[in-house]
N, C-alpha and C positions, 0 to 999 in steps of 0.2 A: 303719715298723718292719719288720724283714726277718721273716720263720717261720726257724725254725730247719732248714727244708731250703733255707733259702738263703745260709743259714751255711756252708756243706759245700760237697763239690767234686760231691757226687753229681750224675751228671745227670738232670733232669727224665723224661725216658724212662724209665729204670730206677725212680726213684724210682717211677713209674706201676706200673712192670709188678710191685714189689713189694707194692702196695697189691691189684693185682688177684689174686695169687697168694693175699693173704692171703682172699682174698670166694670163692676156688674150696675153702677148706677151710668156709667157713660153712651150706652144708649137704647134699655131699655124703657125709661121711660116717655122717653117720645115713637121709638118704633113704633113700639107697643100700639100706635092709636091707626097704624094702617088700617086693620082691621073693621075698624068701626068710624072709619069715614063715612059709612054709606048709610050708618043710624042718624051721623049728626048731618048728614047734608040731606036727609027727611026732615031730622025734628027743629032744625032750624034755617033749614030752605038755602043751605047754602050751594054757591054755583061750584063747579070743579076746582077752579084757580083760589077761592076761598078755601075750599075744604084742603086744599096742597097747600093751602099757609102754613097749617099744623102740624106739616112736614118740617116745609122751608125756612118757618121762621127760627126755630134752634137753630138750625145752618146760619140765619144770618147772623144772628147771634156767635157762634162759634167765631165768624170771619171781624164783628167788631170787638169781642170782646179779648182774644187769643192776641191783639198784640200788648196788651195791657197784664196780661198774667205774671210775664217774667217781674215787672216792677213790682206788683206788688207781693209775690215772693221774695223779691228784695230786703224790699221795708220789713214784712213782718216774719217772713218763713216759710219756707218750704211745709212744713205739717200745718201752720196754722190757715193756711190759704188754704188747701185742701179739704183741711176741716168745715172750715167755712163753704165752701162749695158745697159740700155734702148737706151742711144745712138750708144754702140756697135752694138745691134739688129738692128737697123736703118742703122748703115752703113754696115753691112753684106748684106740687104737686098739690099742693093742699088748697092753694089759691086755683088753680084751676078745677078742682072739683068740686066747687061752688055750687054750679049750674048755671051760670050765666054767659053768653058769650065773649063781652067784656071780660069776663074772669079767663074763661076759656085761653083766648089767644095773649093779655097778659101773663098767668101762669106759666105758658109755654114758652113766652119771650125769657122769665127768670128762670128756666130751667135751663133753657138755650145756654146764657148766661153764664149758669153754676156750672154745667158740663164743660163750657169752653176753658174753663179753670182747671179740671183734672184734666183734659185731651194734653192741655199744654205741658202742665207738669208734671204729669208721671214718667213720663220718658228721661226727663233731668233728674226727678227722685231715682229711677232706676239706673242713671249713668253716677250716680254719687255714691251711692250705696251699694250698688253692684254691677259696679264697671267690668268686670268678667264674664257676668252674665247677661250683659242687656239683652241677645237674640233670643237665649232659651225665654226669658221672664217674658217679654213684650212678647213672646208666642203666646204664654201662657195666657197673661192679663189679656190678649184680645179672646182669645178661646173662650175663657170666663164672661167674657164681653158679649159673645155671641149667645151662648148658653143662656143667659138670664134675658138676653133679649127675645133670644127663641122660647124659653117658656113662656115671657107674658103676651106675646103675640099671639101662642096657638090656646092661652088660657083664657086671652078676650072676648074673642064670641061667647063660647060656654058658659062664660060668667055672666055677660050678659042677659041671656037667656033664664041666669038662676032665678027662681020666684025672691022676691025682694031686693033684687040685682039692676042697674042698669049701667048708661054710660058713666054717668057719678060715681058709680062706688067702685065701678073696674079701674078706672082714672085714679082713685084714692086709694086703692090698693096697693099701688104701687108704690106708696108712702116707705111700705116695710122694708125697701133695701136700703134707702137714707139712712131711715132709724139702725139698721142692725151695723152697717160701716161706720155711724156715729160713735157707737156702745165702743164698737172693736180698735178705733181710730184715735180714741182721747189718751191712751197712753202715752203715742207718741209723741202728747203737745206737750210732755215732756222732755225732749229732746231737742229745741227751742232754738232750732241752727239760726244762729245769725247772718246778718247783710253778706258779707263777705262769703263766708263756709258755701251759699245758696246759689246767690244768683250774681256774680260780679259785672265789672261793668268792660270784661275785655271783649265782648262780641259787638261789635258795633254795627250798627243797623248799614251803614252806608256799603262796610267789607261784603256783608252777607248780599248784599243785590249788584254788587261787583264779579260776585261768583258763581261761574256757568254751572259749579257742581249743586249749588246751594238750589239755583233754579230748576234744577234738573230733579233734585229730590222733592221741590214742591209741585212740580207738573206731575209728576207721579203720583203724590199722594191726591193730589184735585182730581187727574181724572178717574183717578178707583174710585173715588169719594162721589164725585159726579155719576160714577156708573150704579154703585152700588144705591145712592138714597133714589136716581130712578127707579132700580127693582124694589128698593123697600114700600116708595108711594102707589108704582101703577102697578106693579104687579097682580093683585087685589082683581083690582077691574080688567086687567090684559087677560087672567085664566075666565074674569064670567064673560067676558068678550066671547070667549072662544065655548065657549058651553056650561064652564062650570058653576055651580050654584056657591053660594054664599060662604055657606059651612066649609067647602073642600078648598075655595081661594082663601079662605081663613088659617084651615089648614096646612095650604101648601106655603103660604106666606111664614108662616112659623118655622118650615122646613126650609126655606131662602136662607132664614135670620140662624138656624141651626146649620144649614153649612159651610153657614161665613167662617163658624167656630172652627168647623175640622180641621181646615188645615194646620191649626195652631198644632193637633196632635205629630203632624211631621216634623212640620219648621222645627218646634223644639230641638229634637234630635239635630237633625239636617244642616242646619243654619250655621252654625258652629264650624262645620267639617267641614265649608267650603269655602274656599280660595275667594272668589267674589259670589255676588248675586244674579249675573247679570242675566245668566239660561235662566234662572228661577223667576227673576222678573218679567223677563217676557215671556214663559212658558204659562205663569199664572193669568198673564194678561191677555193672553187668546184664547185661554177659556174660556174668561169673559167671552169673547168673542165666541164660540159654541156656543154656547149658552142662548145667546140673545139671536142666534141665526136658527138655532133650534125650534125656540119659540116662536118666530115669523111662519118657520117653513110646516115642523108639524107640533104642534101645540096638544094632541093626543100625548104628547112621549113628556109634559110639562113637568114631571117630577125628578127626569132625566137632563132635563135641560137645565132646569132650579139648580142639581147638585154642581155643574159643572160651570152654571155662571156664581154663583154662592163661595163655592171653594176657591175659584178665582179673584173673589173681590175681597174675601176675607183674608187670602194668602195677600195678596196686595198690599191690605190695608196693615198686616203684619208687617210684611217688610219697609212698607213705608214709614211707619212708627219707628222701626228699627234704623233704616236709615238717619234718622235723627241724630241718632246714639250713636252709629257705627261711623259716621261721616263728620263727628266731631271731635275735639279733641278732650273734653274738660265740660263739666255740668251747667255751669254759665254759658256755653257756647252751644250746647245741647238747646238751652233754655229759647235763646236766643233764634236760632232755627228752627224749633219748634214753633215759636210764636207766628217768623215770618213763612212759613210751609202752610201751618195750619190756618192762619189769617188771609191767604190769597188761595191755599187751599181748598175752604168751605167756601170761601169765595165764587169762584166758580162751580163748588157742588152746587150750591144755592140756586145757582140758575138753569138745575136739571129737570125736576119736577115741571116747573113751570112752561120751561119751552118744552119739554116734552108733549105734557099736556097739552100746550099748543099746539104743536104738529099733530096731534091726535085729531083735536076738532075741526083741524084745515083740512085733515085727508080723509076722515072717518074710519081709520084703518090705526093699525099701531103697522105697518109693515114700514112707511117710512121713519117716524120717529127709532123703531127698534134699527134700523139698518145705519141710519147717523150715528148710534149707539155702537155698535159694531166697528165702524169707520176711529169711532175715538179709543174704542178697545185696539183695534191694531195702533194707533200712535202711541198710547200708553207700552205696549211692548217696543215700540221702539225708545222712547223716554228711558225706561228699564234697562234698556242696552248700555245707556251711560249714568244712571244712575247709580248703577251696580255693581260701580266700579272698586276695586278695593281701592279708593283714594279717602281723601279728610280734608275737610274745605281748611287752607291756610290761613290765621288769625294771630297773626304776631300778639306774643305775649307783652304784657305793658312794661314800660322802662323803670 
């Protein structure tokens, strides 16, 4: 039976290069505003747990709105829901660079919103379309994920700084990857897959939280997710904590969000040739663990520590996307686990920023917050041990 992108005249290349346009808007636009936490909690006096909203609230976003995706790819489509997100992304961006802080933190709530729409469905887009390749592609489209998040992070400060620049126009700049995955993305809405072809109704929510494999790939994906938005928010402040001035945790912060990508360079290859995952998931996840032990113990060696927790959270968050795909049977069932992975997934990212940050201002140190951090990076490699399994959650096909 053909996919409905082999219904079309599109070529396979574009059709690619639209899917990765669409993974360069899923988390550059809210990383990106690490950076510049510390203009807007001057120019508008916010406290710590405030200014980590503009983290958190896309997370929470992600966790309400990810179980709602697969239906309304249902109803209307796989391309056309996507497309739609991409224009949500665009107008959160543009709504938040208003200047006001009512605009502010709604902007970032719809962006949150729009994002939780491609997180859920590219993976099902990529189990339909190219059920042979889903490890090498979801290597790819996070790589690219990384890349455009690490440019606009390490291009915030600077921009700022430009004469007629400020936080507004760096915030609205990042309008341009909406628009340009828009241009490149309309083709497809000709390809107009229907209810059935998309998202059916054989995954049942009840099966999926009956299933130890099911929970096992979403405690994976939560805790990379929990690990990583902690380095993306305090990172920032943990390097000028320890000496370094504005410019260089701007810097370095950009080089976090560029190592998440690297790994996608191995996985591609790698992922493929191997029997299971399960050394690779926990090998990635006590990097994490270096990383974050690194930075407590000598925080001089910070750009050493970055590559080794970065490549770990970014390999994670590869395989746990991949998991998705690789642990189901069929694109409806992809769809479906995606929703409930990512929906309890962000879930519990959501609540890393902020207890972090709390343990910061209880102890005055990051040595305990980073060390619970650590503690959760060894359970994620164990999680990875059975995540990693070469199995496929069982979903009786309907009668």
């Amino acid at each position: 039976m053909q996919s409905p992108l082999q219904k079309t005249n599109i070529h396979p290349a574009w059709a690619l290069i639209g899917i990765l346009l669409i993974a360069a808007n899923l988390r550059a636009p809210f990383t990106s505003v690490a950076p510049l936490l510390g203009e807007l909690r001057s120019m508008f006096s916010f406290s710590a747990t405030q200014a980590g909203l503009l983290i958190t609230l896309p997370l929470l976003a992600f966790a309400a709105v990810s179980p709602f995706a697969a239906g309304l790819a249902k109803r209307w489509g796989l391309e056309r829901v996507l497309f739609l997100s991409l224009l949500g992304i665009a107008a959160g961006i543009a709504l938040r660079s208003t200047g006001s802080v009512r605009t502010l933190f709604l902007g970032t709530c719809i962006i949150g919103a729009a994002i939780a729409i491609g997180n859920v469905l590219l993976p099902s887009l990529l189990k339909r379309d190219y059920p042979k390749q889903v490890a090498p592609l979801t290597s790819l489209y996070v790589l690219v994920m990384g890349i455009a998040a690490a440019g606009c992070s390490v291009l915030a400060v600077p921009l700022s700084n430009f004469p007629g620049f400020d936080w507004r126009a760096v915030m609205g700049s990042a309008i341009v990857l909406p628009a340009i995955a828009v241009l490149a993305w309309l083709p497809r809405l000709r390809t107009g897959s229907g209810v059935a072809q998309v998202v059916g109704t054989r995954t049942e929510k009840a099966l999926l939280r009956k299933s130890p494999l099911a929970w096992q790939v979403t405690f994976y994906l939560g805790l990379d997710c929990f690990l990583y938005y902690v380095g993306v928010s305090w990172l920032p402040a943990i390097l000028q904590d320890a000496g370094y001035t504005t410019t260089q945790a701007g810097s370095l912060h950009g080089v976090l969000l560029l190592s998440t990508a690297l790994p996608g360079l191995l996985l591609i290859p790698l992922v493929p040739k191997l029997r299971d995952q399960r050394a690779l998931a926990s090998l990635l996840s006590l990097s994490i663990v270096i990383g974050l032990l690194g930075l407590t113990l000598a925080a001089q060696w910070a750009v050493v520590w970055i590559l080794f927790f970065g490549f770990g959270a970014g390999g994670g968050l590869i395989l746990a996307l991949a998991f998705i795909s690789l642990r189901t049977s069929h694109a409806e069932d992809a769809a479906g686990l995606s929703g409930m992975a990512q929906c309890l997934g962000y879930s519990l990212a959501a609540a890393g920023p902020p207890l972090i940050g709390r343990l910061h201002d209880l102890g005055g140190n990051w040595s305990l917050p980073l060390g619970l951090c650590a503690i959760l990076g060894v359970s994620m490699a164990c999680v990875g041990l059975l995540a990693g399994r070469n199995l496929q959650i069982a979903v009786p096909s309907p009668a």
